[in-house]
C-alpha positions in Angstrom: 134.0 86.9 102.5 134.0 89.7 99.7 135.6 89.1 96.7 138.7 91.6 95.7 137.5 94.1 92.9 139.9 96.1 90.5 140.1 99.7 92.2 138.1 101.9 90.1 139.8 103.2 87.2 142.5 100.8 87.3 144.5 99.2 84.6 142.9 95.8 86.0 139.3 97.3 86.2 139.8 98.8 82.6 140.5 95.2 81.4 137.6 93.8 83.2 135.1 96.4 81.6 136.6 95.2 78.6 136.0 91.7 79.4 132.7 92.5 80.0 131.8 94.2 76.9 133.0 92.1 74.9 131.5 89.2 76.2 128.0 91.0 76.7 128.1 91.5 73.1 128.8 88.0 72.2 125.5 87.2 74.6 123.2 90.0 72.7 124.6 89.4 69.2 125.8 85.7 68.8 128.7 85.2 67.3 130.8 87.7 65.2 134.5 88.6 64.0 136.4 90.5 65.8 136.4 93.7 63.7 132.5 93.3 64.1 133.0 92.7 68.2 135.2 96.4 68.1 132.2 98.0 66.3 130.0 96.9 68.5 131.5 97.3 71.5 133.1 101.1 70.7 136.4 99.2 71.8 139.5 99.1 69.2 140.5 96.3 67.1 143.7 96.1 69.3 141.5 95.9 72.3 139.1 93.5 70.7 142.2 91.6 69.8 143.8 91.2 73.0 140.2 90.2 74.4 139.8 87.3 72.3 143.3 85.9 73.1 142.3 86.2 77.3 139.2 84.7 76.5 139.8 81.9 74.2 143.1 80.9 76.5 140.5 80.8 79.7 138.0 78.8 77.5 135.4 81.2 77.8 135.3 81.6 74.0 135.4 79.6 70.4 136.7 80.5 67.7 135.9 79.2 64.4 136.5 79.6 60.2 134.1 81.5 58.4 133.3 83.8 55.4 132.8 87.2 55.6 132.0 89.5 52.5 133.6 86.7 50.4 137.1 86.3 52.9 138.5 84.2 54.8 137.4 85.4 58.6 137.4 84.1 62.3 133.6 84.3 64.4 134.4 84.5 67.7 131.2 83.2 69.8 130.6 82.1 73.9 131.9 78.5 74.6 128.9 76.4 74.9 130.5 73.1 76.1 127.5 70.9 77.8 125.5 74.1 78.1 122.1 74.1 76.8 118.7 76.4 77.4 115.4 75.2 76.7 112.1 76.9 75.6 108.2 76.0 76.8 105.7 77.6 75.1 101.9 76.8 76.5 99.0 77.1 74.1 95.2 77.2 74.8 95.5 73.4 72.7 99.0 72.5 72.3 102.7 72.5 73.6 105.8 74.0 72.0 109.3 72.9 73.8 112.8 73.7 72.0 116.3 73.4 73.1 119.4 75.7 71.8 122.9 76.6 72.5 121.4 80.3 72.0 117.9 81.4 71.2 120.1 81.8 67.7 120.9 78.2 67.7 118.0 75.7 68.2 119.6 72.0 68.5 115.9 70.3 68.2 112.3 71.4 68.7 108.9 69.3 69.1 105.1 70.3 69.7 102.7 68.4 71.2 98.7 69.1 71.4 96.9 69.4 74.2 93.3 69.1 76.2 91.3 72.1 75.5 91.0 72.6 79.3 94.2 70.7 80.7 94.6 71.1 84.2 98.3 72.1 85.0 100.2 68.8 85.8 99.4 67.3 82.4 100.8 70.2 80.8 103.8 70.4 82.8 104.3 66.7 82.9 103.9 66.9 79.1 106.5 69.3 78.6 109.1 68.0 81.1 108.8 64.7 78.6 109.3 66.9 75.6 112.8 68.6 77.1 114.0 65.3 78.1 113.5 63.4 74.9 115.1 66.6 72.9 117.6 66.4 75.0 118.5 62.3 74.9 118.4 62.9 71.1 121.3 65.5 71.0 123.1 63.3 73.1 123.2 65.2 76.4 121.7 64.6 79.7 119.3 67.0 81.9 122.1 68.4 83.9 123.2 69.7 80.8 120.5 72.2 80.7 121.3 75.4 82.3 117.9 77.5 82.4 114.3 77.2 81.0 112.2 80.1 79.6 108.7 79.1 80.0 105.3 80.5 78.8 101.6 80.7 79.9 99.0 82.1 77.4 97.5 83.9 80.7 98.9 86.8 82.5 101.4 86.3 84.8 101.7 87.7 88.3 105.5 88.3 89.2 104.7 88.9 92.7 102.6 85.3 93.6 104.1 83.4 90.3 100.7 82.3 89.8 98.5 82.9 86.9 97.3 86.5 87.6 93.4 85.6 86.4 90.9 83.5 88.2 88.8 82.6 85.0 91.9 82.7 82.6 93.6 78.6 82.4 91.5 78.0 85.5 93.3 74.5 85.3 96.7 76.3 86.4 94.9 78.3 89.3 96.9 78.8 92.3 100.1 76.7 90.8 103.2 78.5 91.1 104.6 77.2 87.5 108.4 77.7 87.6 109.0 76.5 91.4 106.9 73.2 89.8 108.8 72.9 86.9 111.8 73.2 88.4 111.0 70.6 90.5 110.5 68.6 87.3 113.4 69.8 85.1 116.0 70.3 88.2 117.0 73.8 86.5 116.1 77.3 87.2 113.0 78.2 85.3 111.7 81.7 84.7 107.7 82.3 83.7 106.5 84.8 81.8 103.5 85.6 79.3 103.7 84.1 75.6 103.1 87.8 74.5 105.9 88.6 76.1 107.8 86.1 75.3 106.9 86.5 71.5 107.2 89.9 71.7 110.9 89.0 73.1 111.9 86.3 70.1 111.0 89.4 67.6 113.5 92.0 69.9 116.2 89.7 69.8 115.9 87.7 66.7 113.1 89.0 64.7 110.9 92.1 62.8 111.7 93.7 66.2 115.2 94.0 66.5 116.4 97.6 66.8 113.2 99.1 67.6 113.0 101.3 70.7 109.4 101.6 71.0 107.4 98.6 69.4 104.6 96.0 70.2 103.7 92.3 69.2 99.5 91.6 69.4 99.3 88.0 69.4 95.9 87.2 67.7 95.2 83.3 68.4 92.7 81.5 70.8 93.0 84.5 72.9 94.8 88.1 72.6 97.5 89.4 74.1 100.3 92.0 73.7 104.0 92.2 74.1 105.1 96.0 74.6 108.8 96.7 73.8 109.8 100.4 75.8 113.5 101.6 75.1 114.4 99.1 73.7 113.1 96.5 76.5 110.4 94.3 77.3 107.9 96.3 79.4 106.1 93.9 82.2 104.7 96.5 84.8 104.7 96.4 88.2 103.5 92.9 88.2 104.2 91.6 85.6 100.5 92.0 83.7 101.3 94.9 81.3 100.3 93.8 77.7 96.4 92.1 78.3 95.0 94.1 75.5 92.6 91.3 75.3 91.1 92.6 78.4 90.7 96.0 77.6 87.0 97.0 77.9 85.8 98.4 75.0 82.1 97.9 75.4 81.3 98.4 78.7 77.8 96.6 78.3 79.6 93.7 75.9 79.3 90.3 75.9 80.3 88.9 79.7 84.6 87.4 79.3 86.5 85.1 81.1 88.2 86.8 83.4 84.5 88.1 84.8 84.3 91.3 82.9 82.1 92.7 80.0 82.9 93.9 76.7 86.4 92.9 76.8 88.2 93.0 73.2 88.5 88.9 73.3 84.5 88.4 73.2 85.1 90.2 70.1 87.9 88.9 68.2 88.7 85.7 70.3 88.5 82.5 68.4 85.1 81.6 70.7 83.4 84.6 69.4 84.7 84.2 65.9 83.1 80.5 65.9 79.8 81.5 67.9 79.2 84.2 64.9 79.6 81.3 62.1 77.8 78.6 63.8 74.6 79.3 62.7 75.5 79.5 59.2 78.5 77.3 58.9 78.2 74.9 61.8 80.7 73.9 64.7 84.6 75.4 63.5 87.7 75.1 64.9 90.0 77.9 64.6 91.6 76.7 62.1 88.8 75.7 59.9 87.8 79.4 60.2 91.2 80.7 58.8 91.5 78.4 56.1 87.7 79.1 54.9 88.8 82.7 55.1 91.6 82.2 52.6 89.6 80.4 50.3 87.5 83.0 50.0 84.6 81.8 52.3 82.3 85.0 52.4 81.2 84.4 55.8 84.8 83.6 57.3 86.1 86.6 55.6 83.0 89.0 57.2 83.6 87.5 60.6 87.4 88.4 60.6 87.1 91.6 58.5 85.1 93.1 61.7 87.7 91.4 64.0 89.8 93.6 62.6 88.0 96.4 62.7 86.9 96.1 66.4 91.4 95.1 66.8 92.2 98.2 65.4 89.8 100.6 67.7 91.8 98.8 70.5 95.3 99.2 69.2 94.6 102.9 68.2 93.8 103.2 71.9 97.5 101.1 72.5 99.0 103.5 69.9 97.8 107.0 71.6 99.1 105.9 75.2 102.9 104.6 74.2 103.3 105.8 70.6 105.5 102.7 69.3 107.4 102.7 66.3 106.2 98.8 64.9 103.4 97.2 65.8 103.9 93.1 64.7 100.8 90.9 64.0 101.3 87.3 65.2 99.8 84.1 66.5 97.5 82.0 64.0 94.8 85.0 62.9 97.9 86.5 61.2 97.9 84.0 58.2 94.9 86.0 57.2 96.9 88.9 56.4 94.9 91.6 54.9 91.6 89.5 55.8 92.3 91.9 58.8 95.1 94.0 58.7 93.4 96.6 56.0 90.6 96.9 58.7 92.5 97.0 61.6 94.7 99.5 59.5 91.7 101.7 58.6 90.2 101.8 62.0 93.5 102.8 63.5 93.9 105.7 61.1 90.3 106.7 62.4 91.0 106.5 66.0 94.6 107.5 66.5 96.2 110.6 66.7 96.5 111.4 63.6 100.9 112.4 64.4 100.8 109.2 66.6 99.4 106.8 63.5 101.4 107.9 61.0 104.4 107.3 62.8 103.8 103.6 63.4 104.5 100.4 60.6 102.3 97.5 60.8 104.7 94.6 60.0 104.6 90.4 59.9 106.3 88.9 62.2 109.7 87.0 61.1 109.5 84.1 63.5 106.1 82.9 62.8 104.8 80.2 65.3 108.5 80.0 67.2 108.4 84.1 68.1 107.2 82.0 71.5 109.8 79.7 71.9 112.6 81.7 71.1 111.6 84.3 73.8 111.3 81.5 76.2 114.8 80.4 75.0 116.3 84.5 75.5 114.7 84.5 79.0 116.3 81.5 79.4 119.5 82.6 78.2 119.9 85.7 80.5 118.8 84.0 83.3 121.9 81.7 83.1 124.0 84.8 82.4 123.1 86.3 85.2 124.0 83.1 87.1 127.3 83.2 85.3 128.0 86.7 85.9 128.6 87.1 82.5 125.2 90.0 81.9 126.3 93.7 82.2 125.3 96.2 80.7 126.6 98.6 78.4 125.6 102.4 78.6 
């Protein structure tokens, strides 16, 4: 049976537009006053004042003291009551899990490592563990969370919901991830790349947030890009857009993972960082290279220096095809900080457009190791939205 809408243009479907503004903005922005609500919803304080009194009456709002500018001021934010979202961010070697009211408001997080080549159900068994002990130590219970935002460090097919590489986590091969962990966390679950996801965490709470036209290169075990167009996470048409680690740029390189040669990976991935300083420094972990490097380790510093050189050819390539505004380095490499960003920088200036480079800002990332996470925990948060029919939104 339909439901009966406010006609068009209605008193009653004016109110509900309202409604709906005023709560979207609440989602996007977390909480705020009302005179903040009325600037950002183009509504007037009256409006934005009548809003909050329907809302808070049908519970659908808090309201709570604050200070503002140094007076006394009310934040108006969405009623939580047992609602919570959790966050699962997959590394090549560990676990990251956090639970939140609001990718804004995380109530506990924990990390966990990992095998370096775990097979799926250990991970996923891991991490349902993880979520359930966060949540028995804020003093909830499972059916308290609402959605999970999950995250692979492999692309992601949208179509299958599979891991969208044969010779990329070739432990999760074939699994389809969020029907699985549903099964396991008995809440919708929605999968997507940690790029992405990181990429997301800096859009909505990070270096990213007002940029149109931006991307995050996450530089850790492997690469990988999140791409921000209009002001939105770009995916593609399924769901793989962003594997700049995969872009060949040595068509007679070194053979990759995921079957072809010359991919940007075998040249700046941590297994071809380590293979170049073996014979001179041993067996390394990532780590060990990166805190060599800062210490001023000649041959960890040469190693990454051309990393960033061959990084930058690549992302010039990224920068001439979508010309973003910010470009954010993340994922462990990033502690090295000019280690490789004044090579990348240089061979960027070389192989851009010169209009297209000059128009783009290299910037740290603002959410360090959680950018992940708090993606996972945004995802999370429109997917219960959208189940709540409380996402619209607002030309």
């Amino acid at each position: 049976m339909n439901s009966v809408q406010p006609a068009p243009g209605s008193q009653a479907s004016l109110r509900e537009s309202n409604r709906l503004r005023v709560l979207d903005a609440l989602r996007t922005q977390g909480a705020m006053t009302q005179v903040e609500i009325a600037g950002q919803t183009g509504l007037s304080p009256a409006t934005v004042s009548n809003m909050v009194k329907e809302l808070d009456a049908a519970g659908a709002v808090e309201l709570s003291p604050s200070i503002r500018n140094g007076r006394r001021a009310v934040l108006v934010s969405l009623s939580t009551g047992n609602t919570l979202l959790a966050g699962v961010a997959f590394g090549d070697r560990d676990i990251r899990v956090a639970i939140g009211t609001s990718p804004r408001d995380i109530v506990g997080r924990q990390r966990m490592p990992l095998p370096a080549d775990h097979r799926a159900d250990e991970g996923m068994d891991r991490a349902a563990r993880l979520v359930l002990d966060l949540v028995e130590k804020a003093g909830k219970t499972m059916p308290d969370i609402k959605a999970v935002g999950v995250g692979l460090p492999a692309p992601v097919d949208s179509v299958s919901g599979e891991v969208g590489s044969e010779g990329i986590l070739p432990g999760w091969r074939g699994v389809a991830v969020a029907d699985e962990m549903e099964g396991r966390l008995r809440a919708p679950v929605v999968l997507d790349n940690t790029a992405n996801l990181a990429a997301l965490g800096e859009l909505k709470c990070g270096a990213l947030q007002g940029v149109q036209h931006g991307c995050y290169i996450k530089l850790s075990h492997g690469v990988g890009a999140g791409i921000i167009v209009n002001g939105e996470l770009f995916r593609g048409a399924a769901g793989t857009a962003g594997e700049i680690g995969h872009l060949t740029i040595d068509e007679n390189g070194p053979v990759c993972r995921c079957g072809n040669r010359g991919c940007l990976e075998t040249y700046v991935g941590s297994q071809a960082l380590r293979e170049a300083l073996a014979g001179s420094h041993g067996a390394m972990g990532l780590r060990d290279v990166i805190n060599r490097a800062l210490e001023g380790d000649p041959g960890c510093r040469r190693v990454l220096h051309d990393a960033g050189r061959h990084l930058g050819v690549a992302i010039a390539g990224l920068v001439n095809l979508i010309n973003p505004e910010v470009i954010i380095i993340g994922g462990q490499l990033s502690r090295v900080g000019r280690i490789i960003t004044d090579p990348l920088q240089a061979s960027l200036e070389r192989c851009a457009i010169p209009s297209a480079a000059a128009t783009v800002t290299l910037r740290e990332g603002e959410l360090d190791a959680d950018a992940d996470v708090i993606g996972a925990l945004a995802v999370a948060e429109t997917r219960h939205a959208e189940a709540e029919g409380l996402l619209v939104s607002v030309g």
